[in-house]
C-alpha positions in Angstrom: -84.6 15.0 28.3 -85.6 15.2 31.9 -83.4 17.4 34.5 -83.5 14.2 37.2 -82.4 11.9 33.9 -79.6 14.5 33.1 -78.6 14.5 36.5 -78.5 10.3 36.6 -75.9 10.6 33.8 -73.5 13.3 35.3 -73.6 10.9 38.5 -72.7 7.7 36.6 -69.9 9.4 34.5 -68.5 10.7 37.7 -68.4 7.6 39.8 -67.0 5.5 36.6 -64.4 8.0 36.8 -63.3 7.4 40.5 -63.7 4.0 40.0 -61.2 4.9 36.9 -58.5 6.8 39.0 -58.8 4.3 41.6 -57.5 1.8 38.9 -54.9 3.6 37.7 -53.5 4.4 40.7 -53.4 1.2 42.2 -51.6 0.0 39.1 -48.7 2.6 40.2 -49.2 2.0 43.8 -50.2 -1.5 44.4 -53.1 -2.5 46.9 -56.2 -4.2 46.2 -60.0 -2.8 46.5 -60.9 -3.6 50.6 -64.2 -5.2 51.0 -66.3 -4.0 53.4 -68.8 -2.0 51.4 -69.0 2.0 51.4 -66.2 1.6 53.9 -64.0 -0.3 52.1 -64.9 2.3 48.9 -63.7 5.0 50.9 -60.9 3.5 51.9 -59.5 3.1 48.7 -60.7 6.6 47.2 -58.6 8.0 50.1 -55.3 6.0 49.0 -55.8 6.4 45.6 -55.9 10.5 46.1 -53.0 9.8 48.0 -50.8 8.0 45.8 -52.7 10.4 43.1 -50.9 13.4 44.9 -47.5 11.7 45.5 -47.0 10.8 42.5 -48.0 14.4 40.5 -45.8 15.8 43.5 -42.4 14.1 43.0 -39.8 15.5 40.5 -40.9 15.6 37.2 -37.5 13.0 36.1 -38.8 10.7 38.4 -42.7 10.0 36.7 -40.9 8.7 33.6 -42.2 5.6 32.4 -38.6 4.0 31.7 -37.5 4.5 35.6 -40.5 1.7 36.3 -38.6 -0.7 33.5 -35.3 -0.2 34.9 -36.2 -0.3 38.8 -35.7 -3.6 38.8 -31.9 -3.2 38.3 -30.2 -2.7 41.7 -28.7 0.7 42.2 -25.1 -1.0 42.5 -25.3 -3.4 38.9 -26.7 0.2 37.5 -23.7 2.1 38.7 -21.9 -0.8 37.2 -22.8 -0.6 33.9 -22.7 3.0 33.3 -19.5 3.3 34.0 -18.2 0.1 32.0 -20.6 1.9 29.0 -18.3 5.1 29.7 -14.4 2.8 29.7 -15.2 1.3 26.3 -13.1 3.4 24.8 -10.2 2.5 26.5 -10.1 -0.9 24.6 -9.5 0.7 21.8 -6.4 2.2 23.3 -5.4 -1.0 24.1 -5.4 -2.1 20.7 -3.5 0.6 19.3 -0.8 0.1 22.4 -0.8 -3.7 20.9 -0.3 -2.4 17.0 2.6 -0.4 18.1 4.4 -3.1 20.1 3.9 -5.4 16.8 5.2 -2.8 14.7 8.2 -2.4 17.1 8.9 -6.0 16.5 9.8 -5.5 13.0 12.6 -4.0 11.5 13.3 -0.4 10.3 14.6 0.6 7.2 16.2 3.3 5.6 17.1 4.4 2.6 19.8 7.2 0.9 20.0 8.0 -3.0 22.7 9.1 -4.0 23.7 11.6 -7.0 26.6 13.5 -8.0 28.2 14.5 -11.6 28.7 11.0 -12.3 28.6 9.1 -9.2 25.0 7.5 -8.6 23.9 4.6 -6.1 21.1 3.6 -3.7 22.0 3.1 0.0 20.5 0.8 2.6 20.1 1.0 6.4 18.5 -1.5 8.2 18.0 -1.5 12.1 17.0 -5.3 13.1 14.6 -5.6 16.3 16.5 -5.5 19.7 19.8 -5.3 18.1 22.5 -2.9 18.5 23.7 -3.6 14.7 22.9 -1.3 12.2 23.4 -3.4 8.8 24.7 -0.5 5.9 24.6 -2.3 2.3 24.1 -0.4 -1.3 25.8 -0.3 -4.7 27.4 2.8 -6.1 28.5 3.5 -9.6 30.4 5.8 -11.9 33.6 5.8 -8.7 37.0 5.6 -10.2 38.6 2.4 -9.3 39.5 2.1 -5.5 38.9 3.1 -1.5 36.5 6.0 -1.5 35.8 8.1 2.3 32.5 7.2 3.3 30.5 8.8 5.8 27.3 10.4 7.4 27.0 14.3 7.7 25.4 16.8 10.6 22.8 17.7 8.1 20.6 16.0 5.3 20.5 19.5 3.7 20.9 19.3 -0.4 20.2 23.2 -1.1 23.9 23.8 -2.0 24.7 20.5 -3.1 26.6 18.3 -0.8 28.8 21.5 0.7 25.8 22.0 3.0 25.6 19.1 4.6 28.5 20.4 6.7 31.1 17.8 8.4 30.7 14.4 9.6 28.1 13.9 12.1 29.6 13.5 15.4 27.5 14.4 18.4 30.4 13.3 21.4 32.5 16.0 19.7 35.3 13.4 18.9 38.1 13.6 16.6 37.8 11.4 13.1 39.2 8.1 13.1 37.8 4.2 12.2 34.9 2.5 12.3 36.4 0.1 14.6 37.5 3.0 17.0 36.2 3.2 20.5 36.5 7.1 19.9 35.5 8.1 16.5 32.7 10.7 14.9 29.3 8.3 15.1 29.2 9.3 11.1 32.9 7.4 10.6 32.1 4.6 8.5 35.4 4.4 6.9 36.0 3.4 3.1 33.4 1.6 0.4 36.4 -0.2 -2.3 35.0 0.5 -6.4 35.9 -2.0 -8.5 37.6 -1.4 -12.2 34.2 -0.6 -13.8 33.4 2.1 -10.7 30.8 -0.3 -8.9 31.3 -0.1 -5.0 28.9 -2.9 -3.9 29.5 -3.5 0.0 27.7 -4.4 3.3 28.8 -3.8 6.6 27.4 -3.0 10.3 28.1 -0.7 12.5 27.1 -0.4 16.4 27.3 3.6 16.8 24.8 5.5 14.7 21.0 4.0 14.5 17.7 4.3 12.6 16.2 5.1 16.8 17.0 6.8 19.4 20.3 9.3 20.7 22.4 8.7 17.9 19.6 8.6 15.0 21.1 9.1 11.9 17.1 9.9 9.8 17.2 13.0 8.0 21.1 13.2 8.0 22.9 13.2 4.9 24.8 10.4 3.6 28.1 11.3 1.1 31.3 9.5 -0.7 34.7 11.3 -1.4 36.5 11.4 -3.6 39.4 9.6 -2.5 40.3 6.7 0.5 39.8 8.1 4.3 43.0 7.7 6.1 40.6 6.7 9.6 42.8 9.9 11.1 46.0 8.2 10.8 47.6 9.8 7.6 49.5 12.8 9.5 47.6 15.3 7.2 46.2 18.8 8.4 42.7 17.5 7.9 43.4 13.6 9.2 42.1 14.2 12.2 38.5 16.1 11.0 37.6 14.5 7.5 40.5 11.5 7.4 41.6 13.2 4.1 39.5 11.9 2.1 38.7 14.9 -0.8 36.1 15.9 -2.2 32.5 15.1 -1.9 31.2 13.1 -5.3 27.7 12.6 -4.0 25.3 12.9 -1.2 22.0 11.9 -0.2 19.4 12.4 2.6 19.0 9.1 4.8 15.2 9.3 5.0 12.6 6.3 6.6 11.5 3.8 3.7 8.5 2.1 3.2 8.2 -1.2 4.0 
């Protein structure tokens, strides 16, 4: 092949590829090809080197394709929506806010088995939403015939059988005395009656102790004496601490039941 032939080609190829660039680059940079022959050529070679060079000379975050496709947002609407993409979470606290105000709706319930020698029963506490009531109801059996002390120890602790749930729970350091007392241990819930097969079956409320809150009774232990509490009136050494009520047949821990 001839040198001036050779030379034709290398020519061609290189103005095809200015006339290439100069595409491109007014694709990125706008502007249309001037007329005005060789001077409107030149003129457009020159800005397509320099939007060539500012564009290869800006950050190297900034020639990413995507920023062109997302330009169009305004800076404001894209501030916007990042940080609404970043508080999504938060709706899902709001839910769980929502759950716990439903659950707090409903009532709680409690629930103390009770066992001794021969003394058995299942005890119920319920605490009704926005009510200072605390409903107590249960059925005990195996009692001998009559009152029986009834009440709800410091501790719901079984190791050593009833003996270590310690005395009545009474966190205003009170003296003993009747349910209906303005002063009174909080665990005072005076007598449960057994009828002449042994079977206390009883439901009563009571405004002191609760299922929530300062005077919680949960995890407490719940026990029956042997014989009727005196509510601190009987004039015996122990009247004004356990109402004189005996011995302890059986106990149970007051612990949260499923619903």
């Amino acid at each position: 092949m001839a040198i001036g032939t050779i030379a034709k080609i290398i020519l061609f190829t290189f103005g095809c590829y200015q006339l290439f660039m100069i595409g491109i680059c007014q694709s990125y940079f706008g502007g249309g090809v001037g007329a005005g022959g060789s001077n409107g050529y030149q003129n457009n070679r020159g800005n397509a080197w320099q939007g060539y060079r500012s564009y290869f000379e800006q950050p190297q975050q900034q020639q990413q394709p995507f920023q062109q496709f997302y330009s169009f947002v305004p800076q404001q609407q894209q501030q916007q929506n990042y940080f609404q993409t970043r508080q999504t979470p938060s709706s899902s606290t709001t839910s769980q806010v929502a759950a716990s105000t439903t659950s707090a709706s409903e009532s709680l319930i409690a629930v103390a088995k009770l066992e001794g020698q021969n003394v058995q029963g299942i005890v119920q506490f319920r605490q009704m939403p926005n009510s200072m009531n605390l409903q107590v109801s249960g059925r005990i059996t195996g009692l001998t015939p009559g009152l029986h002390g009834f009440h709800v120890h410091q501790f719901g602790d079984t190791r050593n059988g009833c003996t270590s749930m310690a005395g009545h729970y009474n966190p205003d350091n009170n003296n003993h005395g009747a349910p209906s007392d303005q002063k009174r241990h909080a665990g005072d819930l005076g007598n449960i009656e057994a009828n002449q097969d042994g079977v206390a079956e009883f439901n009563m409320f009571d405004q002191r102790i609760s299922l929530t809150g300062q005077y919680s009774i949960l995890g407490r232990g719940l026990v029956v004496h042997a014989n009727q509490d005196d509510l601190g009136r009987g004039g015996q050494q122990d009247s004004r601490t356990t109402g004189n009520a005996g011995g302890r047949v059986a106990c149970g821990v007051i612990a949260l039941a499923a619903q």
